[in-house]
C-alpha positions in Angstrom: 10.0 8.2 -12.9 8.1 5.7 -10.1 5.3 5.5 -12.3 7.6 4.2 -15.7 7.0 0.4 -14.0 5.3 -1.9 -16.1 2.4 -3.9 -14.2 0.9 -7.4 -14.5 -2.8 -8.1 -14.7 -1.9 -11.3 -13.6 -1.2 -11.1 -9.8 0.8 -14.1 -7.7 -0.5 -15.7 -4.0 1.3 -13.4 -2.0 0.0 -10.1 0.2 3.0 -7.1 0.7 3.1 -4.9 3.4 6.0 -1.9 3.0 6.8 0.1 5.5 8.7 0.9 9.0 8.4 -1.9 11.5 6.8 0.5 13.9 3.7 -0.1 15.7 1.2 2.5 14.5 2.2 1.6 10.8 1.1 -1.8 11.5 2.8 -4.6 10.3 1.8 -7.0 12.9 -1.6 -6.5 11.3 -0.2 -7.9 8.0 1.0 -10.7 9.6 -2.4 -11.6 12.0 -4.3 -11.4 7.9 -1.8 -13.4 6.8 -1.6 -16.0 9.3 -5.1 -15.8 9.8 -5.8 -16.7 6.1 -3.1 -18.6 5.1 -1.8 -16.4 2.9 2.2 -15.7 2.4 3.3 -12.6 3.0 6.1 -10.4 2.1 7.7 -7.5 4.7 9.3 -4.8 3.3 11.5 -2.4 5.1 14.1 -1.0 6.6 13.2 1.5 10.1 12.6 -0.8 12.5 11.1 0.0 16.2 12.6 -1.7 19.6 11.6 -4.3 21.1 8.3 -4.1 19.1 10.3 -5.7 15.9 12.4 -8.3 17.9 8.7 -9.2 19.3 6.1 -8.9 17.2 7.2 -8.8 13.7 11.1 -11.1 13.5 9.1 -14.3 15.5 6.5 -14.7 12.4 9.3 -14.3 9.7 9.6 -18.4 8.5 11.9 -17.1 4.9 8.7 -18.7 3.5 5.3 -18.0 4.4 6.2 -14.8 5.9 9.1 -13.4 4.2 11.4 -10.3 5.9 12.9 -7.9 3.5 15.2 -5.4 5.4 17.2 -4.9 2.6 15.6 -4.3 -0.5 16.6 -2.0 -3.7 14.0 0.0 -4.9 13.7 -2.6 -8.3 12.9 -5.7 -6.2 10.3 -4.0 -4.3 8.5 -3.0 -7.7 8.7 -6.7 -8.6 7.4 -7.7 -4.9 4.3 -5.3 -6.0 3.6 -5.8 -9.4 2.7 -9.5 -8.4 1.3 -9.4 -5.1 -2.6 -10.0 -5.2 -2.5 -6.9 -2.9 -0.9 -4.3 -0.8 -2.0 -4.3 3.2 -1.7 -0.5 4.4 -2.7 -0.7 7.6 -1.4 2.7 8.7 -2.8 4.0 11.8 -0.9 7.4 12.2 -3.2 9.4 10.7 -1.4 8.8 7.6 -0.9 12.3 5.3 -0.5 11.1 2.3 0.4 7.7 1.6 3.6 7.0 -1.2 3.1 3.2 -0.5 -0.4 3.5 -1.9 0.2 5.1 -4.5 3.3 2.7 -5.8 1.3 -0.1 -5.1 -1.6 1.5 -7.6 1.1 2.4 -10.2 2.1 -1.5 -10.3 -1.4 -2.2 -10.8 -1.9 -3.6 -7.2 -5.3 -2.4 -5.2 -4.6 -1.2 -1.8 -6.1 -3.0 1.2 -6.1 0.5 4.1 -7.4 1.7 7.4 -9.4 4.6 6.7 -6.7 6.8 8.1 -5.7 10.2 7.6 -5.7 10.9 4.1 -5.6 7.6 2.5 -9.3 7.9 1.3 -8.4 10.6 -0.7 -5.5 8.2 -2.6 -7.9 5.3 -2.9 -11.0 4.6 -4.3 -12.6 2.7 -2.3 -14.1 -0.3 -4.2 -12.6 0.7 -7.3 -8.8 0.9 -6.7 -8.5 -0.8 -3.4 -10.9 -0.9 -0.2 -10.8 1.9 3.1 -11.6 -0.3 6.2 -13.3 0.5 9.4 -11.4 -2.6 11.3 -9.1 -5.2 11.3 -12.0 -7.8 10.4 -13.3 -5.4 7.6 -9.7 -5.7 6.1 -9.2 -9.7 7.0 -12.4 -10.4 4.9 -11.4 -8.0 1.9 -8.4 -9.9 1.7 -10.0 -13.3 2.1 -12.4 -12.2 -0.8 -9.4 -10.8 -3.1 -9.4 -13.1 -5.9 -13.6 -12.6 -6.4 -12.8 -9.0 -5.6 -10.2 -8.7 -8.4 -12.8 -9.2 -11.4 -14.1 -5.7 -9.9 -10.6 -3.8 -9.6 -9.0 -3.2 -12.5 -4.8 -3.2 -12.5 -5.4 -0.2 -15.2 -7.6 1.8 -12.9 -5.6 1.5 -10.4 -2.5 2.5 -12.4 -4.7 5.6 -14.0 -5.4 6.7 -10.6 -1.8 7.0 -9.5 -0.7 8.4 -12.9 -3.9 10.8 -13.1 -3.4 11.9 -10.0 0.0 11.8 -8.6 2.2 12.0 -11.4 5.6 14.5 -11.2 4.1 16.1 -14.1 0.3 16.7 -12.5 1.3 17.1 -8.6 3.9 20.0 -9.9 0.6 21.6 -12.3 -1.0 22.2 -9.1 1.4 23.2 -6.8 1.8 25.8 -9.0 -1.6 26.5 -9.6 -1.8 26.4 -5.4 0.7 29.1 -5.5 -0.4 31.5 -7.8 -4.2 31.4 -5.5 -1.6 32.0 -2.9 0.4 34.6 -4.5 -2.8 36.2 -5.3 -4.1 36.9 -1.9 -6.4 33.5 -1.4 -6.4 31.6 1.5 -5.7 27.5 2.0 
């Protein structure tokens, strides 16, 4: 079960973005927060876009501010988010649901996201993480994490993903969706 991870109420320094290292999931928006706040940063992932990775994301990789993960098991990236002070979704697809987010919430770890397709629906804005408008919106959320923290509670945001997304609760209403659907009612 995704959600069976432990989190820490104690977070570490460092921001996490996870994702493809493609241009409209926006990685290189991690890295201008990062570098623009002095933050380290971890990259995590695997699908990677040409030349926009050998350009825009590989250059900033140090191994120590800025840390490139291409390969990383499933348990390491838990452990990247159960201590990161918060996850950067800057998705800019029009996003549909959002897996990253809600992993990130299950650790304990609010979500910093573009209000993009369906990601305000996943996160609660101001309670589990913040939905911004901009790249400066999200660059002063992050710079005002640590005061922000005493507001955003590791167990809500864990409650959120569990109340919400569980196996147990997403499968409860599917099936409730298709009964309605069975029934004759529209979605």
């Amino acid at each position: 079960n995704t959600y069976s991870y432990s989190f820490k109420a104690d977070k570490g320094d460092r921001l996490i973005y996870i994702g493809r290292f493609v241009k409209f999931k926006g990685p290189h928006v991690a890295i201008q927060i990062a570098k623009k706040l002095d933050r380290g940063l971890d990259l995590v992932g695997g699908a990677y876009e040409e030349p926009y990775f050998s350009q825009e994301i590989k250059p900033y990789c140090d191994g120590s501010r800025i840390v490139l993960h291409t390969e990383c098991s499933h348990d390491k990236k838990i452990d990247l988010l159960r201590n990161a002070k918060c996850l950067i979704f800057p998705s800019m697809m029009g996003e549909p649901f959002g897996l990253v987010a809600v992993e990130s919430m299950a650790c304990g770890t609010p979500v910093i996201a573009f209000n993009d397709g369906a990601i305000s629906e996943v996160v609660k804005h101001g309670e589990t993480g913040f939905v911004c408008s901009s790249i400066e919106d999200m660059t002063e959320v992050v710079r005002k994490i640590s005061e922000i923290r005493v507001y955003i509670d590791p167990i809500k945001c864990r409650d959120r993903a569990t109340g919400l997304f569980s196996r147990e609760v997403m499968a409860r209403n599917y099936i409730k969706l298709y009964e309605r659907i069975i029934k004759g009612d529209e979605w």
